[in-house]
DONU-106548 format. One record per residue (C-alpha): residue in one letter; x, y, z. Coordinates in pm, whole numbers. Each point is the difference from the previous one (the first is absolute). Example, Ala and Ser with C-alpha at 12.3 -4.5 7.8 and 13.67 -1.06 7.14 Angstrom:
2
{code: a, X: 1230, Y: -450, Z: 780}
{code: s, X: 137, Y: 344, Z: -66}
END
This chain:
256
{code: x, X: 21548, Y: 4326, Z: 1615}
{code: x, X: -120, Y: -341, Z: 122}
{code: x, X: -173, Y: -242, Z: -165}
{code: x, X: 174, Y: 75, Z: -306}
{code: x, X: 31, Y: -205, Z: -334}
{code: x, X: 368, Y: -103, Z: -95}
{code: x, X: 177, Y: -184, Z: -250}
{code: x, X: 379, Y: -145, Z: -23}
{code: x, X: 155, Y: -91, Z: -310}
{code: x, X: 147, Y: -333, Z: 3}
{code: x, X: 11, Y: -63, Z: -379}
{code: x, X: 311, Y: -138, Z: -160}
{code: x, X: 171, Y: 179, Z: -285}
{code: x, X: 135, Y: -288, Z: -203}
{code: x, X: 342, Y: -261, Z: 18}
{code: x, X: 208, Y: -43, Z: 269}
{code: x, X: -33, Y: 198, Z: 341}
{code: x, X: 326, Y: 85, Z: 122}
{code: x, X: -96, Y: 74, Z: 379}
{code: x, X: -246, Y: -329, Z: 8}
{code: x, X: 304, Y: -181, Z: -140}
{code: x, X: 219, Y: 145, Z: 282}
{code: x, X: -211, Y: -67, Z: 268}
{code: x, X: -98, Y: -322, Z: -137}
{code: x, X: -424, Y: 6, Z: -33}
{code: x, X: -184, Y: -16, Z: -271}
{code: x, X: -166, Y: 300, Z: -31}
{code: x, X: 173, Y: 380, Z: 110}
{code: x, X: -320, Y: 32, Z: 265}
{code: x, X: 48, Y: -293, Z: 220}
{code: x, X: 354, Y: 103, Z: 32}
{code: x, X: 42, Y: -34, Z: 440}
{code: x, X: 111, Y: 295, Z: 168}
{code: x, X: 11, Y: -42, Z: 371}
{code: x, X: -167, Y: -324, Z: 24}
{code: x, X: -327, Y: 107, Z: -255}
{code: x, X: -23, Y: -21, Z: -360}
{code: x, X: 28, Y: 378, Z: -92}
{code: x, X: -360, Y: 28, Z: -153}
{code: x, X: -160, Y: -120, Z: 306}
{code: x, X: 211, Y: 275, Z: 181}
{code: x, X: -154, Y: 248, Z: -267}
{code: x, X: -384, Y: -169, Z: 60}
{code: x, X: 87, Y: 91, Z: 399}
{code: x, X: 59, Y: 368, Z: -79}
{code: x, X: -281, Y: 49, Z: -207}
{code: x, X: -229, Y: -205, Z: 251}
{code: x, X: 145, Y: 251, Z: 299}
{code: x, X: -5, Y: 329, Z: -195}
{code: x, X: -349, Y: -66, Z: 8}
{code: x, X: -98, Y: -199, Z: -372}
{code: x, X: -328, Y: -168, Z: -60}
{code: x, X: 27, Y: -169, Z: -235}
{code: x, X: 352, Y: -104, Z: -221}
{code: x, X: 51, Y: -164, Z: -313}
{code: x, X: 296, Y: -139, Z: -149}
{code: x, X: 101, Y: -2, Z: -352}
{code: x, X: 181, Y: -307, Z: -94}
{code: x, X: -45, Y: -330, Z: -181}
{code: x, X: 301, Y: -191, Z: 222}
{code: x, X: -163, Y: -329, Z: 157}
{code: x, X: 289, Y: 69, Z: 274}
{code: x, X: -101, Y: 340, Z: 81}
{code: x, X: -359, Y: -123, Z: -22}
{code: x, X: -9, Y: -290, Z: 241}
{code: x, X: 253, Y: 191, Z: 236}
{code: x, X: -272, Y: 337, Z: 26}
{code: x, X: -293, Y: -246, Z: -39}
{code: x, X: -61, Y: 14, Z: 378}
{code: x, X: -7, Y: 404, Z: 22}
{code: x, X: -326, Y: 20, Z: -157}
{code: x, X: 119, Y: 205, Z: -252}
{code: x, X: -147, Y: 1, Z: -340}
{code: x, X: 237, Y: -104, Z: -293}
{code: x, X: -25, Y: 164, Z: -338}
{code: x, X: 151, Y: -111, Z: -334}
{code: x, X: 300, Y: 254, Z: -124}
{code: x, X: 57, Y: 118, Z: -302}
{code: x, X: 274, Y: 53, Z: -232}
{code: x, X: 149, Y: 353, Z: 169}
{code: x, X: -50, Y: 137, Z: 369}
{code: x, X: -229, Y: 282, Z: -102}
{code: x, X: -194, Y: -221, Z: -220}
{code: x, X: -28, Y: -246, Z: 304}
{code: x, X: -129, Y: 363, Z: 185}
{code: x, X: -228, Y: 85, Z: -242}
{code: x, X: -173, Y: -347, Z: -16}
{code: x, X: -45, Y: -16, Z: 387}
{code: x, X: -124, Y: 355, Z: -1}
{code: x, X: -273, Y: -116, Z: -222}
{code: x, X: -70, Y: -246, Z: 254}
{code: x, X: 51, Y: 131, Z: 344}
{code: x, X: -61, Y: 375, Z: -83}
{code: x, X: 75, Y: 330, Z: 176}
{code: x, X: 155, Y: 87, Z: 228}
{code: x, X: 319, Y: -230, Z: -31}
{code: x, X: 324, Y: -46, Z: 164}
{code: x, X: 242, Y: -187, Z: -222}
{code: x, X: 341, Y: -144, Z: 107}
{code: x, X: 231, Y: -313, Z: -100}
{code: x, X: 116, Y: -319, Z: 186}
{code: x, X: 339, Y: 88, Z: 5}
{code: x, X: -58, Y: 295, Z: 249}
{code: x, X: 175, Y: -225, Z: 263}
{code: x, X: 34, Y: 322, Z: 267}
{code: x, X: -315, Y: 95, Z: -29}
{code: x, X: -177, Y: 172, Z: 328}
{code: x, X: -384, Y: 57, Z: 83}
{code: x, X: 114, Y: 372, Z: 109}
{code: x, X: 129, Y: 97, Z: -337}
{code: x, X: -309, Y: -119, Z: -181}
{code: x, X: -251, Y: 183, Z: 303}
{code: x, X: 260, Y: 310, Z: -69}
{code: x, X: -41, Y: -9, Z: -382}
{code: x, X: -383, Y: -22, Z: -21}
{code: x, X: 12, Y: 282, Z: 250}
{code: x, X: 245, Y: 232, Z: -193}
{code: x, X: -233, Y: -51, Z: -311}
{code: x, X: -167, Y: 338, Z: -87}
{code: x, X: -348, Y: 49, Z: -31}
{code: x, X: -85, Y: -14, Z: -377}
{code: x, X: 288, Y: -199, Z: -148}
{code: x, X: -65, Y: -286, Z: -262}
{code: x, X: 290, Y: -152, Z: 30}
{code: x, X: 304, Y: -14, Z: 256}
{code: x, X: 356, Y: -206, Z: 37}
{code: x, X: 223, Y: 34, Z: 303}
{code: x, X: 339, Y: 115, Z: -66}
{code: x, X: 310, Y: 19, Z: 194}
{code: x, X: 312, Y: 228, Z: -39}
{code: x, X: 371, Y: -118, Z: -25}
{code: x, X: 94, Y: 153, Z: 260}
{code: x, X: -255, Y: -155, Z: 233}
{code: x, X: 62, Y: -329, Z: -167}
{code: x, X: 362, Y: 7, Z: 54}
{code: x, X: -10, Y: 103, Z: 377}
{code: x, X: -204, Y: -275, Z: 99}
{code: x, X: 80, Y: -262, Z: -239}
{code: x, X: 419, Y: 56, Z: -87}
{code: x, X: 101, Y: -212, Z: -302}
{code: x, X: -380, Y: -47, Z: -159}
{code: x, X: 40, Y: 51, Z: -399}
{code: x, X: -296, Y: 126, Z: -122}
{code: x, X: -154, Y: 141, Z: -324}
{code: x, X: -22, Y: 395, Z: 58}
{code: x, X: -178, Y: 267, Z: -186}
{code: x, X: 141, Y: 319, Z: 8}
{code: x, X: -211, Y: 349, Z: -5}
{code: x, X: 166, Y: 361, Z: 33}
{code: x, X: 294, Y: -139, Z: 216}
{code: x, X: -227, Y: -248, Z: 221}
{code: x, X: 20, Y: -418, Z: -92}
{code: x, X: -290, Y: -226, Z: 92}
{code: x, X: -68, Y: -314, Z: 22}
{code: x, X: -342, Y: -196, Z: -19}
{code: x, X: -129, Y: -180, Z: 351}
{code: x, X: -258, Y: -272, Z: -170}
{code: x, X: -307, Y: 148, Z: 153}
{code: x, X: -225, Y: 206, Z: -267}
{code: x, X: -375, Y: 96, Z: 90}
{code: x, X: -252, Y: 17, Z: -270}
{code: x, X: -264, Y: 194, Z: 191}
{code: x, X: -256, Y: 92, Z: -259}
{code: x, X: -100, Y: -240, Z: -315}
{code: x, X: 165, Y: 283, Z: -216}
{code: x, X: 336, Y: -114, Z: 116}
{code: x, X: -121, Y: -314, Z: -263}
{code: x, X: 107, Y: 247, Z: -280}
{code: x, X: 352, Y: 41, Z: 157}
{code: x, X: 110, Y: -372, Z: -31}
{code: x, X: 23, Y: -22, Z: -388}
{code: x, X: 283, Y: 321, Z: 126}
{code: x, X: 167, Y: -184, Z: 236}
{code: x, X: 36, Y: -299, Z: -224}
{code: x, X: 204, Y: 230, Z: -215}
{code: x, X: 179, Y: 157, Z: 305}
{code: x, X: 106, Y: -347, Z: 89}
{code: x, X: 164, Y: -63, Z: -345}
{code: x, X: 203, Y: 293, Z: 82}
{code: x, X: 35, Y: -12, Z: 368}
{code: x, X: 353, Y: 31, Z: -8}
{code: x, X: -7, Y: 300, Z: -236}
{code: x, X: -204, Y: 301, Z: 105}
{code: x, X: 89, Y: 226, Z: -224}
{code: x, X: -196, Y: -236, Z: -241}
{code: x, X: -287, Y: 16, Z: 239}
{code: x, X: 72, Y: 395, Z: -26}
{code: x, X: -43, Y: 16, Z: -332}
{code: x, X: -347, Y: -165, Z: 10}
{code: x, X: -176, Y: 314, Z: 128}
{code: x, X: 176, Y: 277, Z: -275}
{code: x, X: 328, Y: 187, Z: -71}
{code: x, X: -92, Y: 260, Z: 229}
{code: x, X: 48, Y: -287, Z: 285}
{code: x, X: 241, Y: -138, Z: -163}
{code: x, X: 198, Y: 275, Z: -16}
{code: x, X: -42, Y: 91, Z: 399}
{code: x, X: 98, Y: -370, Z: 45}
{code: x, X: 314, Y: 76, Z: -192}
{code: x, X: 57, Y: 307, Z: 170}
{code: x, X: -3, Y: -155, Z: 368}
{code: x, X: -320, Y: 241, Z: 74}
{code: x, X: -261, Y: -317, Z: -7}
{code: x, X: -92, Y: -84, Z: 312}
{code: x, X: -149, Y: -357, Z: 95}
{code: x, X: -332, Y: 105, Z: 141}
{code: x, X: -25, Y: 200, Z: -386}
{code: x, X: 100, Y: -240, Z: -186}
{code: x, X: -273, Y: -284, Z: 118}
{code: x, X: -253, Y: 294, Z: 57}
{code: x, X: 38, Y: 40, Z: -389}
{code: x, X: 22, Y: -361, Z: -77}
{code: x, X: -338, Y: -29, Z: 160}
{code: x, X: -153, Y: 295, Z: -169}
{code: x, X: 99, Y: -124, Z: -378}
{code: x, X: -235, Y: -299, Z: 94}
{code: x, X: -240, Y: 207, Z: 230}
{code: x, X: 47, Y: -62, Z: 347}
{code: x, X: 172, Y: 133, Z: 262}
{code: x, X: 306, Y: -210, Z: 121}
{code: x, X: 164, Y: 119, Z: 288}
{code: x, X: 323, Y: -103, Z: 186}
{code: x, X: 10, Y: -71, Z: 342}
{code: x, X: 400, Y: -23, Z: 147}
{code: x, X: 76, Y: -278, Z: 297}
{code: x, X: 83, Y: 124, Z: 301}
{code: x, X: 238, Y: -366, Z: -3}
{code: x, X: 274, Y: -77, Z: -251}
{code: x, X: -9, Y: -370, Z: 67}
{code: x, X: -397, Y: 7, Z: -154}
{code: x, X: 159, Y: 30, Z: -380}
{code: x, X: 240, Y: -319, Z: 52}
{code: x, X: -130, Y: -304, Z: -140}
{code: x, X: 109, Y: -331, Z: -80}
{code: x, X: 103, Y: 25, Z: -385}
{code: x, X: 370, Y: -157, Z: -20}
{code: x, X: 195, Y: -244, Z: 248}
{code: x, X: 181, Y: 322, Z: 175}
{code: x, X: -356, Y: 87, Z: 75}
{code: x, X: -61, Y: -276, Z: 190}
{code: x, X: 254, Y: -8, Z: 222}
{code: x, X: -12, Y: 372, Z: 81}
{code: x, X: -403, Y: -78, Z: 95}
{code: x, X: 127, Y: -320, Z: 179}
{code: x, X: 241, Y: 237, Z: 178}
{code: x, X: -263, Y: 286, Z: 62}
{code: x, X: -242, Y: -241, Z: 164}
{code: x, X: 270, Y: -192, Z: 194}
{code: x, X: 109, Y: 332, Z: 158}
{code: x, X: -355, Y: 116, Z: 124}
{code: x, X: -209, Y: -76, Z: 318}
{code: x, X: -218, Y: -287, Z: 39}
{code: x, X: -347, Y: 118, Z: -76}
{code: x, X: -205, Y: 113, Z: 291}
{code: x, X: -294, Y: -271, Z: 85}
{code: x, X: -368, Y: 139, Z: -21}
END
């Protein structure tokens, strides 16, 4: 899909960063992996996977005078990350890709793949990635995993809200995120019946957000990566130096 509309989350959630602290910047975003401030390496992925226009949600003056030159628009956050969704949604409208700043490894292929891998119809979908994958290609990562009928997942930062009915699903997800690292609470949003399959190990992912979407009306679909490095992000200090390591280890980008 080119031409697309995107937004990255580059809000700040309160008190003290640990990573920014680590690395020693102000801000998580301008945190420099391989020579570049890690949301500028985030702005290049979106610009290559084809974006035409990005905004930024944050209120930093670092973040802002170091993207100021991208052409990007900048967009005041709000108090939670779906709220901050919800708000630029208003704004920017349908469809949208979302990510965050602190997808430091992110690639123009996995974004082209994802819109791609999007079916017809859907409202609403989030790239996921399985443990398995994750833990082939990037040993060591600790991640948050959700686990459905003997499968664990873990979220890649790149949602798609492809129809302005997807606007209904963000009041969900800010409830989702209060439990993120609970899904049986999530479960037991949409009924005992689900619940109960949850329970039972016979819940599988693509159910579970198929019937998250429906309670609100839309149809949310998950689409799995096809790379296990797409769900690693830059949340604690180990983080960073696995991502560090990761981009240390790869080829030099090939020159247009």
């Amino acid at each position: 899909m080119s031409g697309f509309t995107a937004l990255v989350l580059a809000g700040s959630r309160g008190g003290p960063d640990l990573v920014a602290n680590y690395a020693g910047v102000t801000h998580k975003a301008l945190i420099v992996i391989d020579g570049q401030p890690m949301i500028l390496r985030v702005i290049d992925a979106l610009k290559q996977a084809g974006a035409g226009r990005i905004a930024v949600s944050t209120d930093h003056p670092d973040v802002i005078a170091a993207i100021a030159w991208t052409g990007v628009d900048c967009l005041a956050p709000e108090s939670q990350p779906s709220l901050s969704v919800l708000s630029a949604f208003q704004r920017l409208g349908a469809p949208l890709l979302v990510t965050t700043a602190d997808h430091g490894l992110l690639r123009p292929e996995w974004i082209t793949q994802f819109l791609a891998d999007v079916p017809a119809g859907a409202d609403l979908a989030m790239l996921l990635a399985e443990r398995a994958l994750i833990e082939a290609d990037a040993p060591g990562s600790r991640r948050t995993y959700y686990r459905f009928a003997g499968r664990a997942w873990s979220g890649c930062n790149l949602f798609h809200l492809a129809t302005p009915r997807a606007a209904s699903a963000l009041e969900l997800w800010r409830t989702v995120e209060v439990h993120r690292k609970h899904p049986w609470k999530v479960a037991r949003l949409i009924g005992l019946t689900t619940l109960a399959r949850y329970l039972g190990g016979r819940l599988t992912i693509d159910q579970a957000v198929a019937r998250l979407g429906a309670s609100v009306g839309v149809r949310a679909v998950v689409v799995q990566s096809r790379s296990g490095l797409a769900a690693v992000d830059v949340d604690k200090p180990t983080d960073l130096d696995l991502v560090r390591e990761i981009v240390a280890s790869q080829p030099p980008a090939s020159q247009p």
